[in-house]
C-alpha positions in Angstrom: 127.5 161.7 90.3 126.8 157.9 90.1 128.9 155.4 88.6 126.6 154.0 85.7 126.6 150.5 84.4 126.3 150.1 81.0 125.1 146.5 80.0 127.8 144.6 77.4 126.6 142.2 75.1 127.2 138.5 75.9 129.7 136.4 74.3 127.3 133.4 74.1 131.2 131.1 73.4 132.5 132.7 76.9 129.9 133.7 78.6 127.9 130.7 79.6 128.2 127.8 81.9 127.4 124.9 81.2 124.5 123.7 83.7 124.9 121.7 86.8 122.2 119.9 89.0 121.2 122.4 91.8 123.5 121.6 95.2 124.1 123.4 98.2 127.3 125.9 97.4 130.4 123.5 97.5 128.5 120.5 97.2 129.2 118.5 94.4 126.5 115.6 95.5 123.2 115.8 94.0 120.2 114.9 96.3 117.2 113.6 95.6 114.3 115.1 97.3 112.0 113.7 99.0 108.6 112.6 97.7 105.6 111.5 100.4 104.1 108.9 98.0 101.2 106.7 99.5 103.1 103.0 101.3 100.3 100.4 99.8 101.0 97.2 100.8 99.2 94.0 99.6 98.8 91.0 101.7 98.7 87.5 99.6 99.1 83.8 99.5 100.1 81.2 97.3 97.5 79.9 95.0 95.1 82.8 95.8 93.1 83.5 92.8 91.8 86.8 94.0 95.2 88.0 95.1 96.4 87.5 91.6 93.8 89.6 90.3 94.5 92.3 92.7 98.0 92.2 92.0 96.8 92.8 88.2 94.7 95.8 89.4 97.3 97.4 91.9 99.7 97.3 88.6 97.5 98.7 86.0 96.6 101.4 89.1 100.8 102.1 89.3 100.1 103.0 85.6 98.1 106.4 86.5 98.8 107.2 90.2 102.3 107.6 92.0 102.3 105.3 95.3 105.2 102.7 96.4 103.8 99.0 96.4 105.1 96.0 98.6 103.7 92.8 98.6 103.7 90.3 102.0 103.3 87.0 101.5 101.8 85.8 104.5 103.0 81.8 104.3 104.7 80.6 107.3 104.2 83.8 109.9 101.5 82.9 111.8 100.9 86.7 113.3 100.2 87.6 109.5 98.0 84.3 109.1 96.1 85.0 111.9 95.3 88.8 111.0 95.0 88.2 107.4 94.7 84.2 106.1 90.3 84.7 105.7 90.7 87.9 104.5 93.1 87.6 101.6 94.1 89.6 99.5 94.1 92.4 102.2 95.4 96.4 100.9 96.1 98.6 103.3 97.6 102.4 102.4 99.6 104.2 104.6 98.9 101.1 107.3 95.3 101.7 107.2 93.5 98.1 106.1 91.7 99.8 102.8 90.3 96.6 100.6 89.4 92.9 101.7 88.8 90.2 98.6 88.6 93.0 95.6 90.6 96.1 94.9 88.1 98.8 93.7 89.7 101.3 91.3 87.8 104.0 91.9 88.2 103.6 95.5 91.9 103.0 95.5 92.2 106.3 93.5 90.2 108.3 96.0 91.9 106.3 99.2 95.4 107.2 97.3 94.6 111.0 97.1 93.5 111.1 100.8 96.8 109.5 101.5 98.5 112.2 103.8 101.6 113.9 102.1 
């Protein structure tokens, strides 16, 4: 005959842990995993009206949708001026030029859930 286990209540005072953030066993460092988030960067120049509107659109957009946003300022490096000073603002996600002049939100939504993960 078997050994049976007979279940015994829990002393809720000794019988919980408190909780810990999830770690590999004997690690005491937390990790944050990590997240594939669309890279949008925005291309802009001083006194550019239109950038300054895009700028307002790309931050309402970080309101709703989860992508990392870095802005270049293209003043004084003349590879940048050359590939981007006539077409200002200039958004590209995930290095692919996406917007010239305007930043269309519905556009940017559907470019942003394209975005490869």
């Amino acid at each position: 005959m078997g050994v049976r286990a007979v279940a015994q209540p829990l002393d809720a005072a000794r019988g919980l842990r408190p909780r810990r953030p999830a770690g590999r066993g004997g690690d005491d460092h937390t990790r944050d995993l990590p997240v594939d988030r669309a890279e949008v960067v925005l291309y802009t120049a001083q006194g550019c009206h239109l950038c300054d509107r895009a700028r307002h659109v790309l931050a309402g957009l970080r309101q709703e949708l989860d992508f990392d946003l870095r802005e270049v300022d293209i003043a004084g490096d003349e590879a940048l001026e050359a590939a981007y000073r006539e077409s200002i603002p200039v958004v590209e996600i995930d290095g692919r030029r996406r917007f010239t002049y305007f930043v269309q939100p519905d556009a940017f939504r559907a470019a942003v859930a394209q975005a490869p993960d």
